[in-house]
C-alpha positions as CSV (number, residue, x, y, z in Angstrom):
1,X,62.1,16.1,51.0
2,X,58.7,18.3,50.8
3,X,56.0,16.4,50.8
4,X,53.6,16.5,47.2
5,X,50.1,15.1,48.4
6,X,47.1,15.1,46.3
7,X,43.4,15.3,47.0
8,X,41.0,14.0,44.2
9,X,37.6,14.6,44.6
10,X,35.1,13.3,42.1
11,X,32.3,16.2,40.9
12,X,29.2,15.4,41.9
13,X,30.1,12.0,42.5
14,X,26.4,10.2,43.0
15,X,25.0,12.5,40.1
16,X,27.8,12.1,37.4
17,X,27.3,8.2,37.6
18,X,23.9,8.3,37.1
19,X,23.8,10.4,34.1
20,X,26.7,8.2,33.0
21,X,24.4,5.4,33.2
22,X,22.0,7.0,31.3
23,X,23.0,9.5,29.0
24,X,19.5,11.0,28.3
25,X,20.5,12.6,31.8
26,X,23.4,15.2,30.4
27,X,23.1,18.8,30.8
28,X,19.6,18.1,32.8
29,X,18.9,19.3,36.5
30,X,19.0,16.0,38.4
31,X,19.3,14.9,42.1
32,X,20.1,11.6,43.3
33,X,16.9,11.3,46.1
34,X,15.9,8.7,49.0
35,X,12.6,6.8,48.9
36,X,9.8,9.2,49.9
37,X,7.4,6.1,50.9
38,X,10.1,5.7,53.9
39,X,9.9,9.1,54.6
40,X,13.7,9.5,53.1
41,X,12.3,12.2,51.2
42,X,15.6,14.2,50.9
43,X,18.0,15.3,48.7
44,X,21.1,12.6,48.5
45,X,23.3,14.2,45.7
46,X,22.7,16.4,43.2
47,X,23.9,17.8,39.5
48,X,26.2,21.0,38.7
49,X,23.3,21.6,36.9
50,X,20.9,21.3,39.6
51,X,23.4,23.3,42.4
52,X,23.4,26.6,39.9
53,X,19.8,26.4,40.6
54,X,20.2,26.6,44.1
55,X,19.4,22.8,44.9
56,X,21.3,22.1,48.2
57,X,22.0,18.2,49.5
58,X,20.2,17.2,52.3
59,X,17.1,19.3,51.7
60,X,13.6,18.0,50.9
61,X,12.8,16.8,47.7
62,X,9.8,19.8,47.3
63,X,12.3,22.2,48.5
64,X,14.2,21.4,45.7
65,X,11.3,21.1,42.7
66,X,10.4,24.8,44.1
67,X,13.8,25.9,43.0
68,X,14.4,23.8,40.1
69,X,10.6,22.9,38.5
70,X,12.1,20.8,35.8
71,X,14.4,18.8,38.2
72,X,14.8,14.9,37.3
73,X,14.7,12.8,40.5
74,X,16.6,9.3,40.0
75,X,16.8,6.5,42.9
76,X,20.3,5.7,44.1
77,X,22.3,3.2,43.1
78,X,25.1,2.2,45.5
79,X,26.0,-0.8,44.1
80,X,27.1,1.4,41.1
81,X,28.7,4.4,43.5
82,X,30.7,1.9,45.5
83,X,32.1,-0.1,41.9
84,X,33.2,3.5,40.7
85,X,34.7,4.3,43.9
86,X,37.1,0.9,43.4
87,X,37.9,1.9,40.1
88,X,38.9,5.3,41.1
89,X,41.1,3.9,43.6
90,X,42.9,1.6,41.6
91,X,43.8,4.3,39.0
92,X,45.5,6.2,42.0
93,X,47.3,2.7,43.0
94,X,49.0,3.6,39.6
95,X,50.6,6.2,41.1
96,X,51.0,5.6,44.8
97,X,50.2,2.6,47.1
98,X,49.7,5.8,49.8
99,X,46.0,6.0,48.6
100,X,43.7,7.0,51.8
101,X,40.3,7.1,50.9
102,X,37.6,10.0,52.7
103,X,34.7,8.8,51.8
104,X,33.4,7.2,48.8
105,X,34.1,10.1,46.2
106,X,37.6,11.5,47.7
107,X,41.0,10.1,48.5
108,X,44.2,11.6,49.5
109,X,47.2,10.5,47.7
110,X,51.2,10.9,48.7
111,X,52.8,11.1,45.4
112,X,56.4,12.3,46.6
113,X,58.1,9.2,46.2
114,X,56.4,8.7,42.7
115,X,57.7,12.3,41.1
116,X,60.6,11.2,39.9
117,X,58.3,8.7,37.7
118,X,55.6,10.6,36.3
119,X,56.6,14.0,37.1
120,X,55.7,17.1,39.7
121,X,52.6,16.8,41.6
122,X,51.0,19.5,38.8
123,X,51.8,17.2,36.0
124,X,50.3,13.8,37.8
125,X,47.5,15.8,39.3
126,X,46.6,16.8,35.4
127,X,47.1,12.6,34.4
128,X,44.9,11.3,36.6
129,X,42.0,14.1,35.7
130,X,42.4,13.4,32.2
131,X,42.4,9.6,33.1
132,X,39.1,9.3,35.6
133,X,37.8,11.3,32.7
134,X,38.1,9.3,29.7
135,X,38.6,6.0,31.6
136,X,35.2,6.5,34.0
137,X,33.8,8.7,32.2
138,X,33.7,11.1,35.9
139,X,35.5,14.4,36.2
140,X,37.9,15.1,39.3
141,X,38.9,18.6,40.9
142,X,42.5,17.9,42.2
143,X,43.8,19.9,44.7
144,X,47.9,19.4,44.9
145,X,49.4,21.1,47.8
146,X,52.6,19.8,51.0
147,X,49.8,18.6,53.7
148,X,46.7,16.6,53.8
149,X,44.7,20.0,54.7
150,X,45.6,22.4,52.1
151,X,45.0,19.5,49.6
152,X,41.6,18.9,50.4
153,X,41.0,23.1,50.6
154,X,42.7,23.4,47.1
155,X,40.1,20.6,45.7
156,X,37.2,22.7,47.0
157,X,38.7,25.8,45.2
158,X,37.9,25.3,41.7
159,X,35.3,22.6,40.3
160,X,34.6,20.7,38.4
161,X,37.3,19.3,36.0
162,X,39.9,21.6,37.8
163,X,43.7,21.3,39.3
164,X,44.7,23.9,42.1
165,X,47.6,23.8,43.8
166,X,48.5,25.4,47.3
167,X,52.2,25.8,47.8
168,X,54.0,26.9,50.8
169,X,54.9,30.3,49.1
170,X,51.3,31.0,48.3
171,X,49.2,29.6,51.2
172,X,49.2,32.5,53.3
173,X,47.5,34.4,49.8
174,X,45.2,31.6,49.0
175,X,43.6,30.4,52.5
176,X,44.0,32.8,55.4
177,X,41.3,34.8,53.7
178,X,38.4,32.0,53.5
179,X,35.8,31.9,56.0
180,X,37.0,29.2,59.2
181,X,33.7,27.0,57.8
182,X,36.1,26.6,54.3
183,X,38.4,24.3,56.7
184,X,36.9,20.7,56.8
185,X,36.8,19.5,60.5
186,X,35.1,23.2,61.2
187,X,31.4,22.5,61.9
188,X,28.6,24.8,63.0
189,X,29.1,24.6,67.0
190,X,33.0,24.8,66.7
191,X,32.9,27.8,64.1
192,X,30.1,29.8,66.8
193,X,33.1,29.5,69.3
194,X,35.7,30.6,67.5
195,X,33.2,33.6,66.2
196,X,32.4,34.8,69.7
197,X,36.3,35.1,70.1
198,X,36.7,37.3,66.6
199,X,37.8,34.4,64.4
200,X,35.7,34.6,61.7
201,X,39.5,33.5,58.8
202,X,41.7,31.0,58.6
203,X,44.3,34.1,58.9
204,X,42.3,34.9,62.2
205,X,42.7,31.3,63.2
206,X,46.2,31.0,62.3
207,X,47.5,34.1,64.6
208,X,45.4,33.4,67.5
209,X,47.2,32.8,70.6
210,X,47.3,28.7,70.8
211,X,46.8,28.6,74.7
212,X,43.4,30.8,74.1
213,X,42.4,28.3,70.9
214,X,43.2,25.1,74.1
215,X,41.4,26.4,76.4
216,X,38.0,26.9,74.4
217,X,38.7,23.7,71.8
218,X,41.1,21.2,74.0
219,X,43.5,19.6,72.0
220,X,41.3,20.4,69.0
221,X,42.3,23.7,69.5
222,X,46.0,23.2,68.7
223,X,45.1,20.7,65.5
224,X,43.0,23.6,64.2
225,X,45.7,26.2,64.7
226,X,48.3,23.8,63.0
227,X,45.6,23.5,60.5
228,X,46.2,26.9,59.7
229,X,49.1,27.5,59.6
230,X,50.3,24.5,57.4
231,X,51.8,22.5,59.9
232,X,49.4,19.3,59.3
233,X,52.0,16.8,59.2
234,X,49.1,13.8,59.3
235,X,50.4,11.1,56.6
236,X,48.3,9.2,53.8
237,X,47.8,5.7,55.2
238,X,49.2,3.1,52.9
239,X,46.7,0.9,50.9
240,X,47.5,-1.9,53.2
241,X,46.7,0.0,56.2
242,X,43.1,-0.9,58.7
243,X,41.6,0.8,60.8
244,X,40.2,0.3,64.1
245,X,37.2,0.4,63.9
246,X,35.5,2.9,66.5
247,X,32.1,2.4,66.5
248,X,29.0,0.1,65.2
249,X,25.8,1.5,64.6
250,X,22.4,0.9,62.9
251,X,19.9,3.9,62.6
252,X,16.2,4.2,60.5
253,X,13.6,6.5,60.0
254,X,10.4,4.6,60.9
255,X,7.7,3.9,58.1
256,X,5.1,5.2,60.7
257,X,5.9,7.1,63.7
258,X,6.5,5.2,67.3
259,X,4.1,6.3,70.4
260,X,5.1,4.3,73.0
261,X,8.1,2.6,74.5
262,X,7.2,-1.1,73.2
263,X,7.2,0.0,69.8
264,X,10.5,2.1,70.7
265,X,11.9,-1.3,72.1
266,X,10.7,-3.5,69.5
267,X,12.5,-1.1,66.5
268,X,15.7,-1.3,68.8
269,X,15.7,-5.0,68.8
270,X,15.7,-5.0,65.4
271,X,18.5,-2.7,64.6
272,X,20.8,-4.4,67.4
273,X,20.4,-7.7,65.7
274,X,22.3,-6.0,63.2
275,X,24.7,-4.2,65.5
276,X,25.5,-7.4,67.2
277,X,26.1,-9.6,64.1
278,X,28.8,-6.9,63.4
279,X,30.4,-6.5,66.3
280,X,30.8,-10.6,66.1
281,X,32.4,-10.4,62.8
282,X,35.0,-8.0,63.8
283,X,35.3,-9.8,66.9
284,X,34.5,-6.9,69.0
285,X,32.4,-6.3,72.4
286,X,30.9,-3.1,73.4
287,X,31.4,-1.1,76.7
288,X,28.7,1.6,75.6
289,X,25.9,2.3,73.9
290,X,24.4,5.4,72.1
291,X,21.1,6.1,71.2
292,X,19.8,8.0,68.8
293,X,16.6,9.6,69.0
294,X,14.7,12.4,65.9
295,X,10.9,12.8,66.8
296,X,8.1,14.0,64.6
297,X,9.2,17.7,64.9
298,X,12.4,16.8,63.2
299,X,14.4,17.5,66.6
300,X,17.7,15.0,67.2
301,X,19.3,13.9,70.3
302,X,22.0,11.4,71.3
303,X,22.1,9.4,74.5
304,X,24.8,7.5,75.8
305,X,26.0,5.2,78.7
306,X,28.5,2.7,79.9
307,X,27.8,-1.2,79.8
308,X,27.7,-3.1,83.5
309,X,29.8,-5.5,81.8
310,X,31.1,-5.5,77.6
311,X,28.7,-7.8,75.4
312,X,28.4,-8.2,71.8
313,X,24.7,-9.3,72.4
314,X,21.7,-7.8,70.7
315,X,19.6,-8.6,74.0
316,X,22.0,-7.2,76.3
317,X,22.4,-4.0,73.8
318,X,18.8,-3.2,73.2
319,X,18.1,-3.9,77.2
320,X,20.5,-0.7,77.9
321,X,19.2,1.2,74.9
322,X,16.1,1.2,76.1
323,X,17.0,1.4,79.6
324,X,18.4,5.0,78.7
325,X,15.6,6.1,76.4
326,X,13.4,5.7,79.2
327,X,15.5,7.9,81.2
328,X,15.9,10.7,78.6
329,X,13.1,10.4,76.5
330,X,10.1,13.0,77.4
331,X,7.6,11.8,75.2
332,X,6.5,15.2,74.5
333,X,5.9,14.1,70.9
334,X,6.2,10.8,68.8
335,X,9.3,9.1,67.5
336,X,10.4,9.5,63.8
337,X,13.5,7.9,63.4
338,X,15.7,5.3,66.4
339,X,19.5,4.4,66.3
340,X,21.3,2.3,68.4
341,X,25.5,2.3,68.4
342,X,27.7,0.1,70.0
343,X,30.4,2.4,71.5
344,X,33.5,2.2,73.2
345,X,34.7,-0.7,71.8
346,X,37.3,-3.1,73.0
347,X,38.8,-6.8,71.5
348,X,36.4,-9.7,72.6
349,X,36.9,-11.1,75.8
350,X,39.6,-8.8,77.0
351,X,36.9,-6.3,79.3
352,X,36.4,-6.1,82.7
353,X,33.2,-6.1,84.6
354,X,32.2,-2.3,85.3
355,X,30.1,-3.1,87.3
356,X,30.2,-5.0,91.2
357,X,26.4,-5.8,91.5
358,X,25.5,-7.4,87.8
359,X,23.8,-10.0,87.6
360,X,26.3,-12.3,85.8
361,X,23.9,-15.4,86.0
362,X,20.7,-13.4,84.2
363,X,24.1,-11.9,82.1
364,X,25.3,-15.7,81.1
365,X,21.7,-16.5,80.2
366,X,21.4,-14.0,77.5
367,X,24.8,-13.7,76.2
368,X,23.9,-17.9,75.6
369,X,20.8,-17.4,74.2
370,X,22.0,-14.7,71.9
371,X,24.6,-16.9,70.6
372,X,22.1,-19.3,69.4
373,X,20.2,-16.9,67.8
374,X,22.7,-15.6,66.0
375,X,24.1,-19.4,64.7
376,X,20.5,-19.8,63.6
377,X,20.5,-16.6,61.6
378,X,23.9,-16.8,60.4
379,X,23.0,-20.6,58.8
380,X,19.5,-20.1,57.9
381,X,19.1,-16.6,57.2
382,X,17.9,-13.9,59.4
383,X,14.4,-14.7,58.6
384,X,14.6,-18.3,60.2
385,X,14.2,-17.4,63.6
386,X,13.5,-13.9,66.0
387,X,11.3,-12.8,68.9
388,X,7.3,-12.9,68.4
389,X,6.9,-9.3,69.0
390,X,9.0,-8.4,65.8
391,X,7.1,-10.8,63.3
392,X,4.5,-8.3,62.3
393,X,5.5,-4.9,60.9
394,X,7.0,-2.8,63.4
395,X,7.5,0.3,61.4
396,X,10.8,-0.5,60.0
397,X,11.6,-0.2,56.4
398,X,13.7,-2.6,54.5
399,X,16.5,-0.3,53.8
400,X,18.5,-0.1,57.2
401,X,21.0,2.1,58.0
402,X,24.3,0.1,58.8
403,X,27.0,2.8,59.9
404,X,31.0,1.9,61.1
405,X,32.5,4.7,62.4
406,X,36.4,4.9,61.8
407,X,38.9,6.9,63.9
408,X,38.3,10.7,62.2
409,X,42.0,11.4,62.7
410,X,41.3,15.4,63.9
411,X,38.6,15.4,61.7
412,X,36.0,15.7,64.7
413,X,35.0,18.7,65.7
């Protein structure tokens, strides 16, 4: 049986709540915008109104009020995103219990077995528009299509309030001719590569010789091919279905910036309180850490190494994260913004030592003490007990970035 999968993608999903919450907001330029007085000065999400003036996501919030004067900015409102995104979901459990959500605004849906319910793909596609319409008062563009790919390309297509639908008779028509960047999973680094080689289409991509895409891509080179050529035979996880969970961060742009490697360390102590309390509730350990580092020229980098032995405790994490900012960190100008990810993760108490010379009586002593700490918070609240040197203000804000990273299934590169 051909397989009829869905992708819904609410239109300007962050921007259509808010002017849902307040009507006074309809037909008006607006974007969704973090807190400038945290130096998250940037453009979150913004209205159909507000991209037709050129507004982009991600840019500064003067960058956009010099292309759109008359712009509204509105605070975000998660609480309100993440409700919607529930509802949405439990409209499509009407259909399908294979729901698989891609962030908070899309989801894929497998409707095959549900067509001889409610009817072709086309037909369900159009019921749930005119549903998340007039029940959540949000448009959808719905792309219908026979793989998970061409689904999420036919969404793209045509917005907002739109169906599209990508068949195998008129795929080769409809997306060998878009630009590889169309094709999610296709950043910036991967589509330079695939330039330098004269692939500039999906058509391109999809008769290029599969040992040439290996050899410059690795195995993402043969997903990306398949991509192509609709041969993405990736299912829509069932409702029911959890993911392991691949990695734990916590990340922040600093109120002030950091000059020195105390105030580095104390920010990182901070965030891995965080990260640790995490990894205990999922009952994980980590066997790496990442560091994230953006200074005050707006320049990013990502450090990573292995753990001597797997912990889930915030002393143990932020002693290696600052062990290898140390090691990679010039100094050449101050520190805007610090993350720290536990990586490599692995079920608690099942690692190994990786390491023949650790210390394991200095590692007993801190796993112990973190332990306590994290009792005390956990009954009391995180404000009953920490370490002197974080009791003053340390540049943090109170809005903390708390990231899990889930397996991207191809999605990464």
């Amino acid at each position: 049986m051909k397989r009829v999968i869905l992708h819904s993608d609410m239109n300007a999903c962050y921007a259509s709540i808010e002017t849902k919450l307040n009507p006074h907001l309809k037909g008006v330029p607006i974007a969704v915008v973090g807190n400038p007085q945290n130096r998250h000065g940037i453009i979150l999400a913004k209205s159909e109104e507000a991209k037709r003036m050129g507004v982009k996501t991600g840019e500064a919030i003067w960058q956009a009020q010099a292309k759109c004067p008359n712009i509204t900015l509105v605070p975000p409102h998660y609480e309100e995103y993440l409700k919607h995104s529930k509802m949405a979901r439990n409209l499509y459990y009407e259909y399908t219990n294979q729901v698989e959500p891609f962030g908070l605004d899309e989801c894929y849906l497998d409707v095959t077995g549900s067509t001889h319910l409610f009817g072709s793909g086309e037909e369900i596609a159009n019921e749930i528009r005119q549903r998340m319409k007039k029940e959540l008062g949000i448009t959808v563009s719905v792309g219908v299509s026979f793989c998970k790919i061409f689904a999420k390309l036919a969404s793209d297509m045509k917005k907002p309030d739109a169906i599209t639908i990508i068949s195998e008779d008129n795929f080769k028509e409809k997306v060998w001719s878009l630009e590889i960047r169309e094709m999610v999973g296709i950043g910036r680094a991967t589509e330079g590569k695939l330039n330098k080689i004269g692939i500039f289409t999906l058509g391109d991509l999809a008769h290029a010789p599969v040992e040439t895409l290996k050899s410059i891509l690795g195995i993402n080179g043969i997903y990306l091919w398949q991509y192509a050529n609709g041969l993405d035979i990736r299912p829509v996880v069932d409702r029911d279905h959890i993911e392991p969970i691949k990695s734990i961060g916590n990340s922040s742009t600093c109120k002030r910036d950091l000059n020195n490697n105390e105030e580095v360390f104390n920010v990182m102590q901070e965030l891995a309180f965080s990260v640790s309390r995490r990894l205990r509730e999922a009952k994980l350990e980590a066997c790496g850490v990442e560091v994230f580092v953006r200074n005050s020229e707006l320049q990013s980098w990502n450090f990573a190494s292995s753990m001597e032995m797997a912990s889930q405790s915030s002393i143990i994490l932020v002693k290696k994260s600052i062990e290898i900012f140390k090691e990679k960190y010039n100094w050449s100008f101050p520190v805007r913004a610090v993350g720290v990810r536990a990586i490599n993760l692995c079920n608690e108490g099942s690692a190994k030592q990786m390491d023949v010379f650790l210390n394991h009586e200095s590692f007993k002593k801190s796993e112990d003490i973190d332990t306590t700490l994290y009792n005390i918070r956990k009954k009391y609240g995180k404000e009953s007990i920490t370490f002197a040197a974080l009791k003053g203000d340390i540049g943090l804000p109170s809005d903390i970035t708390e990231v899990v990273t889930l397996p991207t299934r191809h999605f990464n590169m």
